[in-house]
C-alpha positions in Angstrom: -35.5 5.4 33.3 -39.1 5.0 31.1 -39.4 7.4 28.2 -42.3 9.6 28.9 -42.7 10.2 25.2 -43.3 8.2 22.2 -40.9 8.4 19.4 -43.1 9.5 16.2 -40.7 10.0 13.9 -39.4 7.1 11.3 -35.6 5.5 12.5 -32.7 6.8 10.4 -31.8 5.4 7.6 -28.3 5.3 6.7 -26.9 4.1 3.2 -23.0 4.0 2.3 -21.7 3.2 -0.9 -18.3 2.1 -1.6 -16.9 0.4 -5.1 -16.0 -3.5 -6.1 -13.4 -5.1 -7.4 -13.6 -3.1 -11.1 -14.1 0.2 -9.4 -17.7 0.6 -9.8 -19.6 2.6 -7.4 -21.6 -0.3 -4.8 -24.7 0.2 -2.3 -22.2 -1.3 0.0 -25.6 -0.9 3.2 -28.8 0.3 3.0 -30.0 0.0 6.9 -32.2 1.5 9.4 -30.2 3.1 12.5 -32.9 2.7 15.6 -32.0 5.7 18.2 -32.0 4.8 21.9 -33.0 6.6 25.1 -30.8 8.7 26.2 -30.2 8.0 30.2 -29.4 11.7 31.0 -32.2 13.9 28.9 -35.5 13.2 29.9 -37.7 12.3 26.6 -33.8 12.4 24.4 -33.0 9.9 22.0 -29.4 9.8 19.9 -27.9 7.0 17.8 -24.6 6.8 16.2 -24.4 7.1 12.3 -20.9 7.2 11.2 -18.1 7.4 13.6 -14.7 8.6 11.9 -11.6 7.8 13.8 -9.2 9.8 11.8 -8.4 13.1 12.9 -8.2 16.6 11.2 -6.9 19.5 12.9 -8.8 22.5 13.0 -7.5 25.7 14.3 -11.4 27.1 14.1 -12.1 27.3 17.3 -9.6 29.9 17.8 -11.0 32.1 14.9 -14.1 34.2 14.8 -14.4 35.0 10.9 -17.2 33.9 9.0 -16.4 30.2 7.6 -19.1 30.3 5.4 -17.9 33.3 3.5 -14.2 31.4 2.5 -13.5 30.4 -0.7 -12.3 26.9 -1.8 -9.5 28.0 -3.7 -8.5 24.3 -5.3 -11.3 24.0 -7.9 -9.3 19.9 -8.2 -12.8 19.0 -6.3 -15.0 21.3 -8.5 -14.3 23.9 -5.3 -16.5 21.5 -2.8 -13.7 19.9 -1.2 -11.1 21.8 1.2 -7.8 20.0 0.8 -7.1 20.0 4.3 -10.9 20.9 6.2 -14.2 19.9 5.8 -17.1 21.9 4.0 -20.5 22.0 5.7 -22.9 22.6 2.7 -27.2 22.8 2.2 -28.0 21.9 -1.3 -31.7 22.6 -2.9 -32.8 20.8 -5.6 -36.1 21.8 -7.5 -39.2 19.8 -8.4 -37.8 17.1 -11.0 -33.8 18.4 -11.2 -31.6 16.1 -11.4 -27.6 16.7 -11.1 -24.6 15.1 -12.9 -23.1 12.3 -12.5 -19.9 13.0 -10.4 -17.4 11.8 -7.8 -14.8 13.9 -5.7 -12.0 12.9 -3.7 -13.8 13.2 -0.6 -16.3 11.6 2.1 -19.5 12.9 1.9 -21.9 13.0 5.2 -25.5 13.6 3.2 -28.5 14.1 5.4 -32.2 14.9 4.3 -34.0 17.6 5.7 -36.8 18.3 3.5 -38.4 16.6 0.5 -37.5 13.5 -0.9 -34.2 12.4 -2.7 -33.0 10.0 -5.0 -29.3 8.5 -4.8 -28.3 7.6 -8.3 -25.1 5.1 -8.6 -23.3 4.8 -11.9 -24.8 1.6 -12.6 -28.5 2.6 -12.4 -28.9 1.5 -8.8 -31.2 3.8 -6.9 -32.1 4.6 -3.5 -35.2 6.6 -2.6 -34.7 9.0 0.5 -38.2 9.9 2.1 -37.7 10.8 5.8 -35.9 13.7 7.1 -33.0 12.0 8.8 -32.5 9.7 5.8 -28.4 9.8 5.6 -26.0 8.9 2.3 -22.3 7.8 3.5 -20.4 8.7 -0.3 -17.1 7.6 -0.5 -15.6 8.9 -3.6 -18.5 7.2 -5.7 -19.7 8.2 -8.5 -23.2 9.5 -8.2 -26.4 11.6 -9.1 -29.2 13.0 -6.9 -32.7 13.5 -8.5 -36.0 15.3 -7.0 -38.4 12.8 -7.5 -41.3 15.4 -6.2 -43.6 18.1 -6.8 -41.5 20.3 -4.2 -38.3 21.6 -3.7 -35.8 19.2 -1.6 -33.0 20.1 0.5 -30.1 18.2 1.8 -27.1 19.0 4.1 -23.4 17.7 3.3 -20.2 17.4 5.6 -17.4 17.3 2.5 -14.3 15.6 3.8 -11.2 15.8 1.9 -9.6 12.2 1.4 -7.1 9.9 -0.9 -8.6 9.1 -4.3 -10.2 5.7 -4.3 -7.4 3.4 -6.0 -9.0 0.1 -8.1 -6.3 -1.8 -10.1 -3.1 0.8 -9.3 -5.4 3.3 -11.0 -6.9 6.1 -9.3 -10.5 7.4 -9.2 -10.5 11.0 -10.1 -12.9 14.0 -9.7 -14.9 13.5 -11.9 -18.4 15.8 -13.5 -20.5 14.2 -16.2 -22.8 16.7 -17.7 
């Protein structure tokens, strides 16, 4: 089937850090994630970006409250990290901000949506997110995120609870840096 329309927009680009042998947090792949045509919607185009085969029961579906007026009640993740869900989160950051460094016992799905964004490992590595679509794999790394821009930024997160990173028998705890 031909695509009747021309893809404009830039291909994903999907980076996932990890940590080496000392336990400091990697760029472990920085690529671009090309969608392709999708045979059954006309002008459709979908690519796969992270592909988790574990599983975690929800019983969601079943309930009709509000999940975005729970509470985290374990505050072990700084209250981001549902010990047994996931959290669905939009973060803003103004013109200039920059966060703390940090780490939680999670995975972390971070996609771009507006503005630009800059991953900031623990060793000074960077990684400049420009194009909405531009996606961070974190896996329990430590990390910052700076608004390089005159405007406001904003970002959406899929927090995953998960085991603490373990480097040398020790593990990698939450973690906040001021």
């Amino acid at each position: 089937m031909s695509q009747p329309f021309a893809l404009t927009l830039p291909h994903l680009r999907r980076i996932v850090t990890s940590h080496n042998d000392q336990g400091n947090s990697i760029i472990q792949s920085d690529s671009e994630i090309p969608s392709e045509g999708m045979e059954l919607v006309r002008g459709g185009r979908s690519a796969a970006i992270w592909v988790t085969t574990d599983s975690i029961p929800t019983h969601d579906n079943n309930r009709s409250e509000d999940g975005g007026k729970r509470n985290i009640e374990d505050i072990s993740n700084f209250g981001l990290v549902h010990p047994t869900g996931t959290n669905l989160r939009s973060t803003e950051l103004a013109p200039g901000a920059i966060t703390g460094m940090h780490r939680t016992c999670s995975l972390d799905y971070n996609i771009l949506v507006s503005g630009e964004l800059v991953l900031i490992n623990e060793d000074g590595t960077e990684k400049h997110l420009k194009n909405p679509g531009d996606t961070v794999i974190q896996k329990g790394t430590m990390h910052a995120w700076r608004n390089p821009s005159k405007y406001w930024t904003r970002w959406i997160t899929v927090l995953i609870a998960a085991d603490p990173v373990v480097v040398a028998e020790k593990p990698l705890v939450p973690e906040f840096i001021h």
